[in-house]
DOVEX-63762 format. One record per residue (C-alpha): x negated, y, z negated. Coordinates in steps of 0.2 Angstrom, whole numbers, padded with zeros to 4 digits, always signed. Layout:
REM residues N
XYZ/...
//
This chain:
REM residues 501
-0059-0064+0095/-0043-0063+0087/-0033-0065+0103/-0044-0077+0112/-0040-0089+0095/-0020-0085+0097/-0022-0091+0115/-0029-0106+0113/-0016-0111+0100/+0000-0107+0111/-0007-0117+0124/-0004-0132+0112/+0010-0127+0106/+0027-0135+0110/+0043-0124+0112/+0057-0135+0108/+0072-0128+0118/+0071-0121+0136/+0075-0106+0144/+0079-0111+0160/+0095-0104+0170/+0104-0104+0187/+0093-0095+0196/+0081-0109+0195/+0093-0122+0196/+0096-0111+0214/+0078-0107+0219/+0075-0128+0220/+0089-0132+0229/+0090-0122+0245/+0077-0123+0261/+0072-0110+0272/+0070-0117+0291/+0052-0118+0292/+0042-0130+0302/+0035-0132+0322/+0038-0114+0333/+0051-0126+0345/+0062-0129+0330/+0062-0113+0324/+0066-0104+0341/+0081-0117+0342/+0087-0109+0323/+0082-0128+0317/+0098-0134+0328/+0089-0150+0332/+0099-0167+0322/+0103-0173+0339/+0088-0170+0349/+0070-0178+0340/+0056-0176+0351/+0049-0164+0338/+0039-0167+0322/+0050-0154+0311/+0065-0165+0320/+0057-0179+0313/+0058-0170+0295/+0076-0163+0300/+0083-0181+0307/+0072-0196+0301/+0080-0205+0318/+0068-0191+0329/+0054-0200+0328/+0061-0214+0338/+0065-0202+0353/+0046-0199+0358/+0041-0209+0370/+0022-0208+0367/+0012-0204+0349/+0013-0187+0345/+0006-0174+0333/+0009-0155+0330/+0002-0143+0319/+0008-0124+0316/+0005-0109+0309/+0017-0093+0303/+0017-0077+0299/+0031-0072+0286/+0036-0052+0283/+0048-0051+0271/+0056-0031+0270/+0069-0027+0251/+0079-0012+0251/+0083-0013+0233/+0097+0001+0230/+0101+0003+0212/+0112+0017+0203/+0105+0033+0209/+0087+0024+0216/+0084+0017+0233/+0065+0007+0236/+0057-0003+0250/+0044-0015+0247/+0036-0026+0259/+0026-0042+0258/+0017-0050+0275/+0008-0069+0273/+0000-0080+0285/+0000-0099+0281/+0001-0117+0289/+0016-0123+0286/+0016-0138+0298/+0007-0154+0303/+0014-0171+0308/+0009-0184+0318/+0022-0200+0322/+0014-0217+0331/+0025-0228+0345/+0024-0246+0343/+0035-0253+0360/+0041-0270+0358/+0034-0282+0370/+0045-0293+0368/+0059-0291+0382/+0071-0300+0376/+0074-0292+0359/+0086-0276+0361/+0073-0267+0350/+0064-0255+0362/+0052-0248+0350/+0045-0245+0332/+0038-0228+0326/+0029-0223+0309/+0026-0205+0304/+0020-0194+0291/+0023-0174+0290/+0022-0161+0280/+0032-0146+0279/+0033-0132+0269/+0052-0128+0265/+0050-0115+0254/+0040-0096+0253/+0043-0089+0234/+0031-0074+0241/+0045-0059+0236/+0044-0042+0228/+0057-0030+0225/+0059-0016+0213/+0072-0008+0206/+0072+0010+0199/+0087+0020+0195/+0097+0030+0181/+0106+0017+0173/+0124+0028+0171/+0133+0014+0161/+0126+0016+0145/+0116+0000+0148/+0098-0004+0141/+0087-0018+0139/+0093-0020+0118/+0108-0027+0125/+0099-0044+0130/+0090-0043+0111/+0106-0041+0103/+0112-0055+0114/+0098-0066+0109/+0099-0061+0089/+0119-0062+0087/+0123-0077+0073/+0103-0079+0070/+0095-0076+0054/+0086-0062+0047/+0076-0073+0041/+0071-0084+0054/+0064-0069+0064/+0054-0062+0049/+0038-0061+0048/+0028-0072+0034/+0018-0065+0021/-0001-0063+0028/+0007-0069+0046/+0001-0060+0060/+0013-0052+0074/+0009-0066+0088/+0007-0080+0076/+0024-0077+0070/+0030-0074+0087/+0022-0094+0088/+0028-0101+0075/+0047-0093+0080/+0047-0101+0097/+0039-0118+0089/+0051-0120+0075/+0068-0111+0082/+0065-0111+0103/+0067-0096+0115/+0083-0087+0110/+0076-0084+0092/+0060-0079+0098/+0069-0068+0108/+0076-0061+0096/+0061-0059+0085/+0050-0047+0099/+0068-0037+0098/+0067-0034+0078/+0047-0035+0078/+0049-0018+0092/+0061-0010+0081/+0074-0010+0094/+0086-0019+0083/+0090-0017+0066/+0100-0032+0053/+0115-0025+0046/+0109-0030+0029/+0089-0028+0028/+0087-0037+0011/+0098-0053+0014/+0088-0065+0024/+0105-0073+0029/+0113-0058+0038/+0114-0064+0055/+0123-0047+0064/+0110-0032+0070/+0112-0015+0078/+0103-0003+0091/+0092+0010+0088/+0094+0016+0105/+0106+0029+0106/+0120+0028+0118/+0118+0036+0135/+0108+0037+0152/+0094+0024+0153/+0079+0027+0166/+0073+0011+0171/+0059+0004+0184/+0060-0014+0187/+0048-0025+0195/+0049-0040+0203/+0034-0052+0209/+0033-0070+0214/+0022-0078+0223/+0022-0099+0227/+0029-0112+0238/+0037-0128+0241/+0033-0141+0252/+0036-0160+0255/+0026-0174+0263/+0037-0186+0273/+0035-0203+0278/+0045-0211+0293/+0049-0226+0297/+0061-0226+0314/+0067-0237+0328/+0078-0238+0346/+0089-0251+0347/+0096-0255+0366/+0095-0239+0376/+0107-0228+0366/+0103-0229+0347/+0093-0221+0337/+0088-0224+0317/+0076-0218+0306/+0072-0216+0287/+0062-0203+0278/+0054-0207+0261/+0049-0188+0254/+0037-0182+0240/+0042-0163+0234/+0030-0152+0226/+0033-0134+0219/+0022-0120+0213/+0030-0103+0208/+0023-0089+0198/+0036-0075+0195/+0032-0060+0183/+0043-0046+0179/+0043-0029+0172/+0055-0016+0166/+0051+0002+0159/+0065+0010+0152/+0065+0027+0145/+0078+0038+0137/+0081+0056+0129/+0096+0052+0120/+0091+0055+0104/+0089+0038+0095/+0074+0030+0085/+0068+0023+0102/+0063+0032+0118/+0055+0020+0129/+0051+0001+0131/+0043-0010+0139/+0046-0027+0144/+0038-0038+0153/+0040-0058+0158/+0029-0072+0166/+0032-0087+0172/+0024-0102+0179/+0032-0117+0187/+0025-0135+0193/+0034-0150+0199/+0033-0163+0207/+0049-0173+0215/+0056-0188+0228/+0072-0189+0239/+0075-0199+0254/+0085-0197+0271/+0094-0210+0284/+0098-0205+0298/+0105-0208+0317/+0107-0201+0335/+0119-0210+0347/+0117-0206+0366/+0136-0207+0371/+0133-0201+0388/+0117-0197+0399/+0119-0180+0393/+0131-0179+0377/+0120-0186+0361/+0128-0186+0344/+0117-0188+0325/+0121-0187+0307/+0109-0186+0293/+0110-0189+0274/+0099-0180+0263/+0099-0187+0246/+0097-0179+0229/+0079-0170+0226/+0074-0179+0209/+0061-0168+0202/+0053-0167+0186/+0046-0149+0182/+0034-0141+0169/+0035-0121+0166/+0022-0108+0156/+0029-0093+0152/+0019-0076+0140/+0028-0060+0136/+0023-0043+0132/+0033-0029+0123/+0031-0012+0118/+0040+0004+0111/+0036+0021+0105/+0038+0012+0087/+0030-0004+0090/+0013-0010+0080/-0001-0008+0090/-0004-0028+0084/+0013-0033+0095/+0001-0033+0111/-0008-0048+0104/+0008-0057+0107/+0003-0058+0127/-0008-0068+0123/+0002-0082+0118/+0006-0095+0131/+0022-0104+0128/+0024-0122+0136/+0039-0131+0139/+0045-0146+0135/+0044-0155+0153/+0062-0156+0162/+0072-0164+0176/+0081-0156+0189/+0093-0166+0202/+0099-0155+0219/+0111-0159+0228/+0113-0171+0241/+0118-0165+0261/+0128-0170+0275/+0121-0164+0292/+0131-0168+0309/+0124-0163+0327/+0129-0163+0346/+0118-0159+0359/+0120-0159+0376/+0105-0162+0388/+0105-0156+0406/+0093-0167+0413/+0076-0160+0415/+0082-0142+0414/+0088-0138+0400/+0100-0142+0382/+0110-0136+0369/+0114-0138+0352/+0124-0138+0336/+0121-0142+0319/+0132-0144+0305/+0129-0145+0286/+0136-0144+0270/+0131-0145+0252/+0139-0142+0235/+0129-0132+0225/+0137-0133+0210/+0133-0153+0206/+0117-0146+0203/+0110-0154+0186/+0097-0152+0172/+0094-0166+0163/+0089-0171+0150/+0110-0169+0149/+0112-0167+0132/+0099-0151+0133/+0108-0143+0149/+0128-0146+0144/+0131-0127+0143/+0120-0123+0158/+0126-0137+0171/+0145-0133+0167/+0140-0113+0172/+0132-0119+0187/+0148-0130+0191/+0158-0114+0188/+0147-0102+0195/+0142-0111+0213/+0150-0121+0226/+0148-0129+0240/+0143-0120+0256/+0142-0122+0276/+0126-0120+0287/+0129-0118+0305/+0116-0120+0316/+0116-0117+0337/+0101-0119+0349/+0097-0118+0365/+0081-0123+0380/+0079-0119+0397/+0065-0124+0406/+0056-0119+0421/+0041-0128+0430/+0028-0127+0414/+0038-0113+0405/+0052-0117+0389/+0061-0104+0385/+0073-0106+0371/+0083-0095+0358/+0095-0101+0344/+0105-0093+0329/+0113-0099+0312/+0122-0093+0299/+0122-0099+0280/+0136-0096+0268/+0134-0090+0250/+0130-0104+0237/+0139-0092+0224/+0160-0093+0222/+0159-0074+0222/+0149-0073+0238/+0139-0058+0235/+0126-0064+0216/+0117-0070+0235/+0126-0066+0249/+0128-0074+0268/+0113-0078+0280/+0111-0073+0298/+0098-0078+0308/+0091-0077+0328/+0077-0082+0334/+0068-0082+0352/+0054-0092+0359/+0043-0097+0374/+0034-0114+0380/+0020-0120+0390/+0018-0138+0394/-0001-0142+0400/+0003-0160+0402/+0000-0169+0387/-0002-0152+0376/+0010-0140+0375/+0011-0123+0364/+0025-0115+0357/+0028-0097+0351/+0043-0090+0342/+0050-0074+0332/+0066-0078+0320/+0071-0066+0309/+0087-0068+0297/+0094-0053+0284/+0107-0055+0270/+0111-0044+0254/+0111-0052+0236/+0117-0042+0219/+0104-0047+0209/+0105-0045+0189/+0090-0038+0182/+0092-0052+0166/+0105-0065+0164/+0112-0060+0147/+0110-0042+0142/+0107-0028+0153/+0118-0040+0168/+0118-0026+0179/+0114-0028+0199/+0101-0021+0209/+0108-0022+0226/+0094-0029+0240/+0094-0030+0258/+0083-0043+0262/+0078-0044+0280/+0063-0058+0285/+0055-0060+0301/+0043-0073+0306/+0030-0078+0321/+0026-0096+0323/+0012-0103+0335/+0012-0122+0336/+0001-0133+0347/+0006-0151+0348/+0001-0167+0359/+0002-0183+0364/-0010-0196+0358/
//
C-alpha cells in the first residue's frame, strides 16, 4: 500500500528543472525517408518529379503534377541489426516491426476557364510516419579506464549541499527522493539516489553545508551490462494546397501537424572486485515522451525543358511543445531494501518547447519521355540552431548544441525505367553527420531497389532499402561518457497500392 500511495503522489508532483540534453534535442530534428514503396526505391530523390503522395509530403508543389485524383496507402516492414562493440564485449541485437506508415489522398480541381493561365487546383491531406524510435542495443564490456557509474553521481553532487540531499527525520526513502526532485530539480535528485545508495560519501558528514563528496568504489576494472530499449514514432499529417500555372510551373504549400511518442528505458549493472565498500550497482532509467508540434513548407518545380525539371523546397522550423515522465530505480550491495520504493515515483516535467531546424531542399530530374527518369536531390540543415525554449531554462544546453552540432548535407539520387506494365527503379543517398566530430553519430549510406506494376488506374509498388552507419555512443552524458561503438545496419520492405479516383 505503501508504494501504490508514493505513486499516486509523484504523478502530481511537479519537478521544477529539466533534464533534457542533445540527444533529444537530435532525436526530433532528423527524419528517416519513410513513406510510399516508389519513393523509397528512388532513395526519396523525388523534389522534382510529384506524382507521388510521399512527393507531395517531400515537395508541397507535387500534388499539382497528377493529372487525376490520387490516393496511396503502404505498409513496411523495418529490421533494424546493432553490433554494439564495447571495451573487450561485442553484442548483436535485433528488432523487426511491421507498421502503416503511409496514406494520402490529393483531389484535381481543373480550371475551366480557358482563358486563365491557371491549369488546375489540388487539395491533399497525408500522413506519414517520419520517424521509428523502435531501437535496442546493449553494451557489455570490462570497462579498463577505471570508469564507473559513481562518476555521473559525483557529477551531479559536486557544489550541492549535504543537506539538501538528506533525508528528513521520519521521511521515508522515496518521499525524500520526492521532495529532492520538487524542491531542488534533477541534478540534486540525482545526487540524493547516489548518497541514499552509499556510493558517495560527503567529505564532512556532520556539516550539512559541505558540498564536496567521494567514491566508495575503489579504483580499477568495472563490469558493466548496459541496456538499451526504445520504442515509439513520429509521424505528421499534412495538408496541401497546390496549383499549375501556364504549362511549366508548379507551386504548392504544406500546413503540417507533428506528433511524437517515445518510451526509452535503460539499464546498467556494473560490478567490481576491487576491494571498495561497493561491489555492484544497479541503475536503471525510464523515459516517456509526448508532443505535439506544426511547421510548414513552400515549394516549387519548373519544367525548363520537355525533359529537364528543376524544384526547391523550404521546410520550416518544427515548433513542438513536449511533455516527458521519467522513474528511476537504484540498487547496491549496501542500499536499504526501502530504496526500491523510489520506482515507484513518477516524476513529471514541466512542459517544454523545442524549435528544429529549418531545411533547404534543391532537385533536377530528367524525364525521358515515357521510358524512364532520374534524379537528384539536395538538402542541407544546420543542426546546431536547434533550440529549447523557454530560453532562459536552456542557455547552457542551446550553446552546447551550437557547439556540438552543425550543419549537414543529404544527397539524394534516383532512378526509373519502365517497361510495358513493369517499373523498375533503384536509388541511393548518403547523409552526413549532424555532429562537428563526425563519429558521437556517424555518416549515412543508403540503396534501395524496387519494382512496379501498372493495372491501369491501380498500380503496386514493392521496394527493399537498407542504409548502415556507426555512431559512438556515451553510455550517459556526464559521468561515466564512455562510448559504445554501434553498427547499425536497417533494412526495410515497403508494399504500396495507390489509385486514381
Amino acid at each position: 500500500m505503501k508504494k501504490l500511495n508514493i505513486l499516486f503522489i509523484g504523478l502530481l508532483s511537479m519537478s521544477t528543472i529539466y533534464a533534457q540534453d542533445i540527444s533529444d534535442a537530435l532525436r526530433y530534428s532528423q527524419n528517416e525517408i519513410q513513406g510510399t514503396a516508389r519513393f523509397r526505391a528512388l532513395s526519396g530523390a523525388f523534389g522534382a518529379l510529384g506524382g507521388d503522395m510521399s512527393a507531395v509530403s517531400a515537395n508541397p508543389a507535387g500534388s499539382a503534377v497528377f493529372s487525376q485524383s490520387h490516393a496511396s496507402f503502404t505498409g513496411s516492414n523495418v529490421d533494424l541489426e546493432n553490433n554494439t562493440g564495447y571495451f573487450n564485449g561485442l553484442t548483436t541485437n535485433s528488432t523487426s516491426n511491421f507498421d502503416i506508415n503511409q496514406g494520402g489522398a490529393a483531389f484535381v480541381f481543373a480550371n475551366r476557364n480557358t482563358n486563365s493561365p491557371w491549369r488546375k487546383f489540388t487539395l491533399g491531406i497525408a500522413y506519414d510516419r517520419t520517424n521509428n524510435y523502435d531501437d535496442v542495443w546493449n553494451a557489455i564490456g570490462t570497462n579498463t579506464n577505471s570508469q564507473s557509474i559513481d562518476l555521473y553521481f559525483l557529477n551531479y553532487a559536486d557544489g550541492v549541499p549535504l543537506g539538501d540531499i538528506s533525508r528528513l527525520d521520519g521521511e521515508f526513502v522515496e518521499e525524500g527522493y520526492q521532495r529532492v526532485g520538487n524542491d531542488f530539480g534533477f541534478a540534486d535528485q540525482q545526487a540524493y539516489l547516489g548518497f541514499q545508495a552509499f556510493i558517495l560519501e560527503p567529505d564532512n558528514i556532520d556539516d550539512d553545508n559541505n558540498t564536496t563528496y567521494f567514491s566508495n568504489l575503489a579504483d580499477g576494472n568495472f563490469d558493466h551490462d548496459y541496456l538499451y530499449t526504445s520504442t515509439g514514432y513520429n509521424g505528421k499529417i499534412s495538408f496541401n494546397l497546390a496549383a499549375q500555372y501556364d504549362d511549366n510551373l508548379y507551386i504548392g504549400i504544406n500546413l503540417n501537424s507533428h506528433f511524437i511518442d517515445y518510451q526509452r528505458t535503460t539499464s546498467l549493472q556494473e560490478d567490481n572486485s576491487n576491494g571498495g565498500l561497493i561491489e555492484f550497482i544497479d541503475f536503471d532509467n525510464t523515459l516517456s515522451t509526448t508532443g505535439n508540434g506544426f511547421s510548414f513548407q513552400l515549394g516549387g518545380i519548373m519544367k525548363l525543358s520537355p525533359e529537364l525539371r528543376a524544384g526547391i523546397t523550404y521546410d520550416s522550423p518544427i515548433w513542438y511543445s513536449i511533455e516527458e515522465e521519467t522513474t528511476q530505480f537504484i540498487d547496491t550491495n549496501e542500499a536499504d531494501a526501502d530504496l526500491d520504493f523510489i520506482g515507484g515515483v513518477v516524476n513529471i516535467y514541466p512542459r517544454y518547447r523545442l524549435q528544429t531546424p529549418a531545411k533547404i531542399t534543391g532537385s533536377l530530374a530528367y524525364v525521358f519521355a515515357k521510358k524512364g527518369l532520374i534524379s537528384f536531390d539536395y538538402s542541407k540543415k544546420n543542426y546546431g540552431n536547434t533550440k529549447f525554449n523557454p530560453e532562459g531554462d536552456f542557455s547552457d544546453l542551446n550553446a552546447a548544441i551550437s557547439d556540438v552540432l552543425t550543419d549537414a548535407s543529404t544527397y539524394r539520387l534516383g532512378a526509373e525505367y519502365k517497361h510495358k506494365q513493369f517499373s523498375f527503379r533503384g536509388g541511393y543517398r548518403f547523409e552526413e553527420s549532424p555532429y562537428t566530430d563526425g563519429v558521437t553519430v556517424g555518416d549515412l549510406t543508403g540503396h534501395s531497389l524496387g519494382l512496379g506494376y501498372n493495372f491501369g488506374n491501380t498500380r503496386l509498388d514493392v521496394t527493399y532499402d537498407k542504409w548502415k552507419r556507426t555512431d559512438e555512443t556515451p553510455l550517459y552524458n556526464v559521468g561515466l561518457i564512455d562510448t559504445a561503438t554501434i553498427d547499425r545496419q536497417n533494412s526495410n520492405i515497403t508494399l504500396s497500392l495507390s489509385f486514381n479516383i
